[in-house]
PDB file as gemmi writes it, atoms N, CA and C in Angstrom:
CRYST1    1.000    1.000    1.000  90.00  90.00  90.00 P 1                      
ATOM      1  N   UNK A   1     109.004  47.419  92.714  1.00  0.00           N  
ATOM      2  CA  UNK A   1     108.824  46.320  91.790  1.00  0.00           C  
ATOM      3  C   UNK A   1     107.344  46.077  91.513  1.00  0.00           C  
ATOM      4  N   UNK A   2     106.443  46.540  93.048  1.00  0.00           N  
ATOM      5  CA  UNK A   2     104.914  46.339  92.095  1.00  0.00           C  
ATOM      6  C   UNK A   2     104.609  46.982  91.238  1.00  0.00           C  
ATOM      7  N   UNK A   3     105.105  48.180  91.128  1.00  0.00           N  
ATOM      8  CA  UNK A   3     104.286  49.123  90.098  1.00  0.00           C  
ATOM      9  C   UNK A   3     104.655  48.909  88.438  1.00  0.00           C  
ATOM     10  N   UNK A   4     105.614  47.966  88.630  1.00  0.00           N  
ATOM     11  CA  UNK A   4     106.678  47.580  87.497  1.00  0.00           C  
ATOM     12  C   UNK A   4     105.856  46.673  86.794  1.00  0.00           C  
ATOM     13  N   UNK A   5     105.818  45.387  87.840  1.00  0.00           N  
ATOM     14  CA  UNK A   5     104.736  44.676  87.470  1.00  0.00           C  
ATOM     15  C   UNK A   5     103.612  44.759  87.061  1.00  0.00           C  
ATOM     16  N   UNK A   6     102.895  45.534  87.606  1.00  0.00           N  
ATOM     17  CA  UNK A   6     101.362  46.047  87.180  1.00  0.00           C  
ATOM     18  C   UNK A   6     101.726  46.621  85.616  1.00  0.00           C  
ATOM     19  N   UNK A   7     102.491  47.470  85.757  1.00  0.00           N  
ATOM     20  CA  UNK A   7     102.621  47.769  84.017  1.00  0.00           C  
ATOM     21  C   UNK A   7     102.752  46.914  83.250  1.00  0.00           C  
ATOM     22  N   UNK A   8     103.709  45.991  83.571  1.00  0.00           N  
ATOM     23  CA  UNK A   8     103.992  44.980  82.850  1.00  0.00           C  
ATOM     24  C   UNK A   8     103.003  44.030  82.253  1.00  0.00           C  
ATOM     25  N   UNK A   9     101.963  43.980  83.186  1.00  0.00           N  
ATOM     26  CA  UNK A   9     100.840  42.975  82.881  1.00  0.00           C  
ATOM     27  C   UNK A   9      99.876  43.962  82.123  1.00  0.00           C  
ATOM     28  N   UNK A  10      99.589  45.224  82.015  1.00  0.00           N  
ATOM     29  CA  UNK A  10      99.064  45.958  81.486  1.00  0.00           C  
ATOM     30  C   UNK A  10      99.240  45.342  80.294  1.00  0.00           C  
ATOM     31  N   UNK A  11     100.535  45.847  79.797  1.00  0.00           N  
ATOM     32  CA  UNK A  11     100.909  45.850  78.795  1.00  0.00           C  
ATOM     33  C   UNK A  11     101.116  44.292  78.007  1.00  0.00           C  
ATOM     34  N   UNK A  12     101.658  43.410  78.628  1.00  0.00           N  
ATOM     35  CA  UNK A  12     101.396  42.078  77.824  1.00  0.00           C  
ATOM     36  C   UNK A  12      99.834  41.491  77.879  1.00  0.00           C  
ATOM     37  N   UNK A  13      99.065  42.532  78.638  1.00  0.00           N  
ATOM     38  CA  UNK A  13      97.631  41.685  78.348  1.00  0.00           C  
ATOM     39  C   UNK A  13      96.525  43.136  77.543  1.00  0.00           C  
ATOM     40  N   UNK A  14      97.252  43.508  76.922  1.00  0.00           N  
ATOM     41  CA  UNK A  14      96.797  44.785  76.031  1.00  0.00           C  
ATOM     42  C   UNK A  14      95.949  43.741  75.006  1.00  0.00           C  
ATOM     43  N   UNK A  15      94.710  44.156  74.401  1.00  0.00           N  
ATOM     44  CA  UNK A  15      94.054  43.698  73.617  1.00  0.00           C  
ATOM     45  C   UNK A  15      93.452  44.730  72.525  1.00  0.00           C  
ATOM     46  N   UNK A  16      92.854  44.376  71.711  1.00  0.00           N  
ATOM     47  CA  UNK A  16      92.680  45.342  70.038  1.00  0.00           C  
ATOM     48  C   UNK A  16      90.982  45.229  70.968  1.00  0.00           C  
ATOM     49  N   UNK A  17      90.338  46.262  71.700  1.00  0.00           N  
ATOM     50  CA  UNK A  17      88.702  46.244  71.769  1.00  0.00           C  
ATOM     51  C   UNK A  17      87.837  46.671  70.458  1.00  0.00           C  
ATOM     52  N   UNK A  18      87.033  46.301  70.306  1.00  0.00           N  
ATOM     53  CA  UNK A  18      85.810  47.027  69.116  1.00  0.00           C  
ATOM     54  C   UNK A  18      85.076  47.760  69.905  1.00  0.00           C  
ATOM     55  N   UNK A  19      85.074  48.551  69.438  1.00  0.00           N  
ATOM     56  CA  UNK A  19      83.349  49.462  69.913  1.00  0.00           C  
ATOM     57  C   UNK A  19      82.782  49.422  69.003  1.00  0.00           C  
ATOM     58  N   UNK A  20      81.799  50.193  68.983  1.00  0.00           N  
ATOM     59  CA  UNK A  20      80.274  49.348  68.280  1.00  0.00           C  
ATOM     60  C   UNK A  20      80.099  50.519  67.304  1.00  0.00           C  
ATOM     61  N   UNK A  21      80.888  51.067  67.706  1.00  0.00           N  
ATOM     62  CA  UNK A  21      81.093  52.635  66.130  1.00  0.00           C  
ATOM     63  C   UNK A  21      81.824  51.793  65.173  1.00  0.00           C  
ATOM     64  N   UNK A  22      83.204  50.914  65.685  1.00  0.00           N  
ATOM     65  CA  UNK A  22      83.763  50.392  64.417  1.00  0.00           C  
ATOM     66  C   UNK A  22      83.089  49.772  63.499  1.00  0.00           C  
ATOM     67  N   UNK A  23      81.613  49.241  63.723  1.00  0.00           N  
ATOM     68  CA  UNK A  23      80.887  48.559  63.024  1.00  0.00           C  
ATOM     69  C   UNK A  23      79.772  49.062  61.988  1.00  0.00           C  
ATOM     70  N   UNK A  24      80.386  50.597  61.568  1.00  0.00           N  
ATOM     71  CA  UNK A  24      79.367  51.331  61.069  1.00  0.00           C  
ATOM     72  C   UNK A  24      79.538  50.997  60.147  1.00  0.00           C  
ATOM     73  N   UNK A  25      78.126  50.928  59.528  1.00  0.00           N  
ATOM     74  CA  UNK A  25      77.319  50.717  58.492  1.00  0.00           C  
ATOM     75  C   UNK A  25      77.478  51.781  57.503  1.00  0.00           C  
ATOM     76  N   UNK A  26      77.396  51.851  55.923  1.00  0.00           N  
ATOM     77  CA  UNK A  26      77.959  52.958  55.546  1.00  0.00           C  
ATOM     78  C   UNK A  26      76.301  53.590  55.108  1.00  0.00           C  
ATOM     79  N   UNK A  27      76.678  55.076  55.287  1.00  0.00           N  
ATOM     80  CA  UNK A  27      75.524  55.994  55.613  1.00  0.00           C  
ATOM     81  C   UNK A  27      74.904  56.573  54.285  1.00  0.00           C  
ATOM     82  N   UNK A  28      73.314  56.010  53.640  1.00  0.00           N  
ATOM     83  CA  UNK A  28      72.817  56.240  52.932  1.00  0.00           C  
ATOM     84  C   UNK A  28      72.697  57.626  52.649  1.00  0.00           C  
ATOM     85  N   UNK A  29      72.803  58.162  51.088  1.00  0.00           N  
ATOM     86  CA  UNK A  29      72.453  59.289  51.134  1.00  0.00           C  
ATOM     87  C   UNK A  29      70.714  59.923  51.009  1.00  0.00           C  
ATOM     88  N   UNK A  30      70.528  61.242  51.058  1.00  0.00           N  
ATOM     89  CA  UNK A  30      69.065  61.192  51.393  1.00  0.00           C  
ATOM     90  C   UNK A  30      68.823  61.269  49.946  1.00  0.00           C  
ATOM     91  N   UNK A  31      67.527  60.768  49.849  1.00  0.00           N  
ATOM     92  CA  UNK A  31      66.445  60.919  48.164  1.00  0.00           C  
ATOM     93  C   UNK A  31      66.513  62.003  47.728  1.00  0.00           C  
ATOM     94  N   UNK A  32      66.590  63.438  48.499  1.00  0.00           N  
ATOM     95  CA  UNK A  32      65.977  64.629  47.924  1.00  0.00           C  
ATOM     96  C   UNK A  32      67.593  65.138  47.230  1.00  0.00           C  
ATOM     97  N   UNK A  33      67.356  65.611  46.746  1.00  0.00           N  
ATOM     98  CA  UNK A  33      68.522  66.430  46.080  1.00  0.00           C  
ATOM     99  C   UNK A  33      68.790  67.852  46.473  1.00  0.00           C  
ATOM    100  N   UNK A  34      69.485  68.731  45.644  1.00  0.00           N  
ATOM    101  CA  UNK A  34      69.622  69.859  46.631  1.00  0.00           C  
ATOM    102  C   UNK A  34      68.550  70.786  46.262  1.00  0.00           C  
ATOM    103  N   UNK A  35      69.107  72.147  47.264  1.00  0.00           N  
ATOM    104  CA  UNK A  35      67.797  73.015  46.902  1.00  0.00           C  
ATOM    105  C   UNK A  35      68.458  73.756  45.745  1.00  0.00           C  
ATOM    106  N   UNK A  36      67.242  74.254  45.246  1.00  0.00           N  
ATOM    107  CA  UNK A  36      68.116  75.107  43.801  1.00  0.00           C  
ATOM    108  C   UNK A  36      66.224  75.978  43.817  1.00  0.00           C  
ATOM    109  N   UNK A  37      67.223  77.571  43.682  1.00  0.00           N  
ATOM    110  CA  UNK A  37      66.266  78.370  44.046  1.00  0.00           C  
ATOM    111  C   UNK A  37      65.832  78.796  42.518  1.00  0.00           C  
ATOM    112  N   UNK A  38      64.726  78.674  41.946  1.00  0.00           N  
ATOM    113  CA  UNK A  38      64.487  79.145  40.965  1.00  0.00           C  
ATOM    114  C   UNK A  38      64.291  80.745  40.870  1.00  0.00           C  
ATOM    115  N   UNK A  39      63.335  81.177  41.842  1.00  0.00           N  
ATOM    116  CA  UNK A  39      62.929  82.383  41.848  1.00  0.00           C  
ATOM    117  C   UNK A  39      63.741  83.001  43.325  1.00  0.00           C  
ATOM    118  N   UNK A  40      64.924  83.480  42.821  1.00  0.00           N  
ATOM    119  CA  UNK A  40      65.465  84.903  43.579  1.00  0.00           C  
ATOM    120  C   UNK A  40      65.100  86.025  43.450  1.00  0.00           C  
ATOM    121  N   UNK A  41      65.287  86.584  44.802  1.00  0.00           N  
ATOM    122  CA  UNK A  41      64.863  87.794  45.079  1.00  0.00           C  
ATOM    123  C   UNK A  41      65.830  89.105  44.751  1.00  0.00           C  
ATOM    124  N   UNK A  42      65.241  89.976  44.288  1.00  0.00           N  
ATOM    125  CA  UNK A  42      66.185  91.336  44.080  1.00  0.00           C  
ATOM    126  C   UNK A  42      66.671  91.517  45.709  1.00  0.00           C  
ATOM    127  N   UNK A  43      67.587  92.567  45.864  1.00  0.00           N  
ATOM    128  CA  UNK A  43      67.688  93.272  46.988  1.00  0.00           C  
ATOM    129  C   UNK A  43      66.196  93.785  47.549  1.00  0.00           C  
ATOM    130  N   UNK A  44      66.051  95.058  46.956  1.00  0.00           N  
ATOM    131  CA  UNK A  44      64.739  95.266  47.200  1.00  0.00           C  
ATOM    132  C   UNK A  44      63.464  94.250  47.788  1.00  0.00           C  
ATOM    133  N   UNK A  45      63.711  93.298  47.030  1.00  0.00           N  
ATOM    134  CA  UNK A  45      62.520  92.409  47.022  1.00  0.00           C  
ATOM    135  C   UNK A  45      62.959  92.033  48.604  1.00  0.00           C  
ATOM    136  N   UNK A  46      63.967  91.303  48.860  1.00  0.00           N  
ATOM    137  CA  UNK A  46      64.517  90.832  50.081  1.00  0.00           C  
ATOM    138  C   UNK A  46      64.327  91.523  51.120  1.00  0.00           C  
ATOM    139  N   UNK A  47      64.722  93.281  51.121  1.00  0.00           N  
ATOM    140  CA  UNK A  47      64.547  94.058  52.152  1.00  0.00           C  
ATOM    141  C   UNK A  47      63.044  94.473  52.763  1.00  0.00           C  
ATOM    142  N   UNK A  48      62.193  93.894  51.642  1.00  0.00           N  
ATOM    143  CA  UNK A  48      60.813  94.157  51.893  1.00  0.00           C  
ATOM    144  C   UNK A  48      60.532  93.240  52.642  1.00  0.00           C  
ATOM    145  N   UNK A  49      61.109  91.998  52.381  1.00  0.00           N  
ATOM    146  CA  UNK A  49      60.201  90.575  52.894  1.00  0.00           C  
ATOM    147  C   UNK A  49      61.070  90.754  54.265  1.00  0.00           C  
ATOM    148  N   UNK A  50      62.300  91.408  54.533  1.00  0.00           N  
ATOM    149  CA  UNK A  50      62.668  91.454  56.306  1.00  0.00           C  
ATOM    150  C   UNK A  50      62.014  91.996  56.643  1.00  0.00           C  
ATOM    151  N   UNK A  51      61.374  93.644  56.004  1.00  0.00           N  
ATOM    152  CA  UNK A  51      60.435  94.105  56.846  1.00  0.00           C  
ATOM    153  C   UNK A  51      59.092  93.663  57.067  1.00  0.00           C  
ATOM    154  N   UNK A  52      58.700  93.012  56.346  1.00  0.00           N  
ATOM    155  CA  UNK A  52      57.271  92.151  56.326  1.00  0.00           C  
ATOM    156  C   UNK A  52      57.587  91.131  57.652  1.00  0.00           C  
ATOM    157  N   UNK A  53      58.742  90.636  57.933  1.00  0.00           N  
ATOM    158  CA  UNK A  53      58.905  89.700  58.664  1.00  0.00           C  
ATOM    159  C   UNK A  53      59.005  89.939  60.063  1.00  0.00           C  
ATOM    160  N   UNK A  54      59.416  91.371  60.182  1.00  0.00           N  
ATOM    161  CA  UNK A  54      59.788  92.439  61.810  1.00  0.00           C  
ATOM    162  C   UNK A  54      58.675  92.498  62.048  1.00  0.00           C  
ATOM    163  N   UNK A  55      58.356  93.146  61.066  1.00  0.00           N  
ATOM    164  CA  UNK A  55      56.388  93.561  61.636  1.00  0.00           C  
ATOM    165  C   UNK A  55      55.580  92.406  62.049  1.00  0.00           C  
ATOM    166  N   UNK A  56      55.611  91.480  61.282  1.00  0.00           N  
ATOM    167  CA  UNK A  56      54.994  90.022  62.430  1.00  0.00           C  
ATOM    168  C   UNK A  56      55.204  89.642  63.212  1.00  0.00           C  
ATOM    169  N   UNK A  57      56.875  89.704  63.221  1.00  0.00           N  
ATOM    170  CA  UNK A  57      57.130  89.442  64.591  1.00  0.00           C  
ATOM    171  C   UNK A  57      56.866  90.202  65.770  1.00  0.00           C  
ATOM    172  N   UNK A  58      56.759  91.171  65.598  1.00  0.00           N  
ATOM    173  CA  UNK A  58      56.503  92.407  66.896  1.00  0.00           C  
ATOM    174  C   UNK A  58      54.786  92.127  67.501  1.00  0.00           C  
ATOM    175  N   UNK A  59      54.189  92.115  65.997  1.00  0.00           N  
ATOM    176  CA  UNK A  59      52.686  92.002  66.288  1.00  0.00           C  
ATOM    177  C   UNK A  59      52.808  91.034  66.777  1.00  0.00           C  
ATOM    178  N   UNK A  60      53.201  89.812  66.861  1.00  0.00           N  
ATOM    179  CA  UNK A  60      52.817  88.512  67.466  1.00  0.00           C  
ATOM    180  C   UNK A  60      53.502  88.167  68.774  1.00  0.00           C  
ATOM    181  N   UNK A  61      54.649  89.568  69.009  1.00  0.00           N  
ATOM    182  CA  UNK A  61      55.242  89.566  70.367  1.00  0.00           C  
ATOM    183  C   UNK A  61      54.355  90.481  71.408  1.00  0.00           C  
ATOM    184  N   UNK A  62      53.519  91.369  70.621  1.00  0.00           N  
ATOM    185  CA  UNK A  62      52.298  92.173  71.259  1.00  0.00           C  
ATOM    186  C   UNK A  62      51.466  91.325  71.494  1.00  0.00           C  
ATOM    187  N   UNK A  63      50.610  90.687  71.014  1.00  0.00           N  
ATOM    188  CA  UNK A  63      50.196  89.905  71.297  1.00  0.00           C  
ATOM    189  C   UNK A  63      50.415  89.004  72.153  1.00  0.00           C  
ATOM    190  N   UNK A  64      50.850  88.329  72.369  1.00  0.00           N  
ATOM    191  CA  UNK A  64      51.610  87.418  73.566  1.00  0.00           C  
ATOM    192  C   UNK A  64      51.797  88.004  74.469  1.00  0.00           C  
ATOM    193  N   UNK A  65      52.185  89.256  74.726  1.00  0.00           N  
ATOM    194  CA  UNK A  65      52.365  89.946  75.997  1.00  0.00           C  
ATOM    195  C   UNK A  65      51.283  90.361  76.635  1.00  0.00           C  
ATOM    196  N   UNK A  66      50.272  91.146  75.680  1.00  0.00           N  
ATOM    197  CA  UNK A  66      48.610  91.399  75.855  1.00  0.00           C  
ATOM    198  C   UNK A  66      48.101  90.037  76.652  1.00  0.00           C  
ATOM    199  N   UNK A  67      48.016  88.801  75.958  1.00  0.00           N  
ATOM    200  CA  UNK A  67      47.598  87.508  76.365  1.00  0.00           C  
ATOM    201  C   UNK A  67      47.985  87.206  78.018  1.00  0.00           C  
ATOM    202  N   UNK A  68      49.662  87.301  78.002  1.00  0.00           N  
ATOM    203  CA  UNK A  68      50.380  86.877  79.067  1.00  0.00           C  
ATOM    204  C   UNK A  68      49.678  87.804  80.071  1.00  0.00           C  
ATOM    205  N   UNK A  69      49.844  88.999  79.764  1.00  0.00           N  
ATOM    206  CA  UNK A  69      49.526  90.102  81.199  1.00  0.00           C  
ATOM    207  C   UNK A  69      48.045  89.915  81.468  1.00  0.00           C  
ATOM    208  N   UNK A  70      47.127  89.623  80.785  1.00  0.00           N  
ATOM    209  CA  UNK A  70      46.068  89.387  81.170  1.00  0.00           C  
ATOM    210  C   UNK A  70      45.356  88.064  81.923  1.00  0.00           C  
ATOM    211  N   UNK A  71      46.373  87.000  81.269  1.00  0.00           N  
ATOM    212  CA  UNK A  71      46.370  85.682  82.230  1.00  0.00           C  
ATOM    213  C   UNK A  71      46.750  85.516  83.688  1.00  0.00           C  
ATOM    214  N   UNK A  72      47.944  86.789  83.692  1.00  0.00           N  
ATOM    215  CA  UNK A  72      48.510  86.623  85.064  1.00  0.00           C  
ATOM    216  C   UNK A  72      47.438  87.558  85.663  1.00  0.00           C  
ATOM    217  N   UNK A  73      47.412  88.578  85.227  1.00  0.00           N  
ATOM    218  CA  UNK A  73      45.746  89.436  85.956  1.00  0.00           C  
ATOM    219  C   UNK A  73      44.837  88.854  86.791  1.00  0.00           C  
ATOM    220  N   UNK A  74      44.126  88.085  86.084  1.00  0.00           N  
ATOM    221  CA  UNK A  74      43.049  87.325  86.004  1.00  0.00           C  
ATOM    222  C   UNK A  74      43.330  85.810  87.146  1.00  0.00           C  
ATOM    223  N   UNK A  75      44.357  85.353  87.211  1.00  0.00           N  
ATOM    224  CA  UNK A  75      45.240  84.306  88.046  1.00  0.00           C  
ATOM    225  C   UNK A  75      45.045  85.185  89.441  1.00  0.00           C  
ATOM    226  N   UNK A  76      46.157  86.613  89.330  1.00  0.00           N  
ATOM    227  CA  UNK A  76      46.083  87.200  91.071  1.00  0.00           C  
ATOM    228  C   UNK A  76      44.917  87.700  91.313  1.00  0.00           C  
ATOM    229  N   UNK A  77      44.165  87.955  90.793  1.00  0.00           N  
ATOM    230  CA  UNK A  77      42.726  88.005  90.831  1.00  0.00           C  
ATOM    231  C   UNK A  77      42.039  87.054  91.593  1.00  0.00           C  
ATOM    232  N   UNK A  78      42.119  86.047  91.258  1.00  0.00           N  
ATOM    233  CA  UNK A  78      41.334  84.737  91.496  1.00  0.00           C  
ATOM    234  C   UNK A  78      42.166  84.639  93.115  1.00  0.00           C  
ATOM    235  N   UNK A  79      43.571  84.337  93.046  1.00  0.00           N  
ATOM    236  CA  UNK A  79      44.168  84.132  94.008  1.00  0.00           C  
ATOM    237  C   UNK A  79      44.269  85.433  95.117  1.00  0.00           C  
ATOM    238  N   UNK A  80      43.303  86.552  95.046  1.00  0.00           N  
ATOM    239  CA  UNK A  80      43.066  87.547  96.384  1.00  0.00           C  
ATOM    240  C   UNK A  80      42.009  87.676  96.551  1.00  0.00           C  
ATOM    241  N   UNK A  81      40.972  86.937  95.876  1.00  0.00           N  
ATOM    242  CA  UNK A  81      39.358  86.328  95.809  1.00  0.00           C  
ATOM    243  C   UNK A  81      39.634  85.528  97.087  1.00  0.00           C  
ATOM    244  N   UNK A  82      40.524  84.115  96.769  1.00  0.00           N  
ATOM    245  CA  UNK A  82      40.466  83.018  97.533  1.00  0.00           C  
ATOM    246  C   UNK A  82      41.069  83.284  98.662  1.00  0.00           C  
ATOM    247  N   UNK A  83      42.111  84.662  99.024  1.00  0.00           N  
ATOM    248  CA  UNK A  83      43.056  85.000 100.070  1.00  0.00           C  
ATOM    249  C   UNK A  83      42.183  85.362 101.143  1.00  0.00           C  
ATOM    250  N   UNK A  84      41.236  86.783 100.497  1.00  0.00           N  
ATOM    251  CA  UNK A  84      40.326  87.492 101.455  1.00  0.00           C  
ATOM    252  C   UNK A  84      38.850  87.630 101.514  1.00  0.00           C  
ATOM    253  N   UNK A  85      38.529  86.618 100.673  1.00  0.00           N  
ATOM    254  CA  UNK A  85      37.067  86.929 100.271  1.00  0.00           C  
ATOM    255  C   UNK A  85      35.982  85.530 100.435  1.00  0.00           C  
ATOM    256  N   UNK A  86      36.902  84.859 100.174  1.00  0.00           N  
ATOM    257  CA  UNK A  86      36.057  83.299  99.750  1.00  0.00           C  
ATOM    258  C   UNK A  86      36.083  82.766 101.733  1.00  0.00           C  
ATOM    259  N   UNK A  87      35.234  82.800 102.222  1.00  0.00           N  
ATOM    260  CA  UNK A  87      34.893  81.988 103.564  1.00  0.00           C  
ATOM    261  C   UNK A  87      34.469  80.567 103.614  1.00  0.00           C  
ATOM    262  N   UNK A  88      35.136  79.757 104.083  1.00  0.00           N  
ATOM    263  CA  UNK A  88      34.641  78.458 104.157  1.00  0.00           C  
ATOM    264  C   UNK A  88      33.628  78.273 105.623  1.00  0.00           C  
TER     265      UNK A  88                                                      
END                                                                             
């Protein structure tokens, strides 16, 4: 009979809650309008500008790696200076 009860009161003390989403505000649209491409690209044109785009990316992933390996160099460097060399 308790568990009867407990439902029971569940249920006659059921209430309608708001959450604070029900209170949405209706959602402005943005100023800009859409994009509209004037100047498209041929195929050609397109396949050039991926390859224009690989090649930077690689160079600028060379780079970064050049940078990186030389930072860490220069770091264990310092840190087998201070291991075996530096005497207090």
């Amino acid at each position: 009979m308790g568990i009867q009860g407990m439902q029971a009161s569940l249920r006659n003390n059921k209430r309608e809650r708001k959450s604070i989403f029900d209170n949405k505000k209706e959602i402005k649209k943005s100023t800009y309008k859409g994009f509209v491409d004037h100047m498209k690209m041929t195929t050609y044109e397109f396949h050039e500008f991926q390859k224009k785009l690989k090649k930077d990316n690689t160079e600028r992933q060379k780079i970064f790696i050049i940078k990186s390996v030389i930072s860490i160099s220069i770091f264990i460097a310092i840190v087998i200076y201070f291991l075996f060399f530096y005497k207090v």
